[in-house]
C-alpha positions, -999 to 999 in steps of 0.1 A, spaced: 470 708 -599 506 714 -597 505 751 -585 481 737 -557 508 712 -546 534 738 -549 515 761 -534 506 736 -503 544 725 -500 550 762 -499 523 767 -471 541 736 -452 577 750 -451 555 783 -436 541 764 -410 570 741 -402 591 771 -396 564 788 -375 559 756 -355 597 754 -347 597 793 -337 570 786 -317 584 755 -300 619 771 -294 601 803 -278 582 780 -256 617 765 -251 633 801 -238 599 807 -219 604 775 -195 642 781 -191 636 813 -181 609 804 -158 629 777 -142 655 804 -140 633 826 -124 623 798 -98 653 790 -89 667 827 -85 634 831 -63 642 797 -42 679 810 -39 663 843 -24 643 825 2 666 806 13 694 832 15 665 850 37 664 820 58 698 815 63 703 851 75 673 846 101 691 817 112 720 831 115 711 867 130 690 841 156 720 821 163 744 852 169 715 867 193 717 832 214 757 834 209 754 872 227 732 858 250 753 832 265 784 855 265 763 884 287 753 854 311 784 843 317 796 882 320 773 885 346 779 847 364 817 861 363 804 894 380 784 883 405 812 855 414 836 887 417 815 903 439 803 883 462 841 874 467 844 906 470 815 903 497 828 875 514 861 889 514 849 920 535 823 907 561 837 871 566 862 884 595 830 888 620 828 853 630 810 854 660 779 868 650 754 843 637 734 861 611 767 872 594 778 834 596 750 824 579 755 853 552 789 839 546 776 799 540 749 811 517 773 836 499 800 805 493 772 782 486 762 807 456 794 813 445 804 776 443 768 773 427 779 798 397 815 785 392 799 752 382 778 773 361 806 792 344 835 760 346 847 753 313 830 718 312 800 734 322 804 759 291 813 736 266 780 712 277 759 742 272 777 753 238 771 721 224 734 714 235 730 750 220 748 741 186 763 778 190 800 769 177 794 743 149 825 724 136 814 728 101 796 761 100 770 756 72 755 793 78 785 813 80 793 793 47 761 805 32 762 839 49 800 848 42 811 821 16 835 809 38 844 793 67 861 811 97 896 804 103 905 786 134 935 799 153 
């Protein structure tokens, strides 16, 4: 009787260690499957950020080439205006000039600095606190 209790006790230190090897490889198992998930979630959302930020850089190009070509077009029809508004007299030419000033005051509202900032802001294209260059660079810009 007291080699089967030995015996039994012996099978029971066995099983306890198994059963802590087995719970402590579970253990390693679900770190590294949080691990894992969060490396993955990390991933997307670096992904995400660099969409949003290759989308917000397009819209930043964007606005710079329309005021570019606001600027241009002001230029020349100055330019215009500068050359045929010395012919007074005839009518059709008079009525060039009004609807060539009309445009160009039109395009310097467009293109005034008020104007621009409205447009930034509405746009969200120059944030104060620049959470994707953050997350992009991993830091933010210096202001001048």
């Amino acid at each position: 009787n007291d080699a089967k209790t030995q015996r039994i006790e012996k099978m029971t230190d066995d099983i306890a260690v198994s059963v802590v090897a087995h719970l402590e490889d579970l253990k390693v198992r679900r770190k590294n499957r949080e691990r894992q998930r969060i490396e993955r979630q990390k991933a997307e959302d670096r992904k995400r950020f660099e969409r949003q930020w290759r989308e917000r850089e397009e819209k930043r190009m964007s606005c710079v080439m329309s005021l570019y070509k606001n600027f241009q077009e002001i230029d020349s029809l100055k330019m215009v205006l500068e050359r045929v508004g010395h012919h007074p007299k005839d009518n059709e030419v008079v009525r060039l000039c009004a609807w060539i000033q009309k445009r160009i005051e039109e395009l310097e509202r467009k293109t005034a600095i008020d104007a621009m900032s409205k447009r930034l802001i509405a746009e969200d294209l120059f944030p104060e606190k620049d959470v994707l260059e953050e997350e992009i660079h991993g830091s933010h810009p210096k202001e001048a």
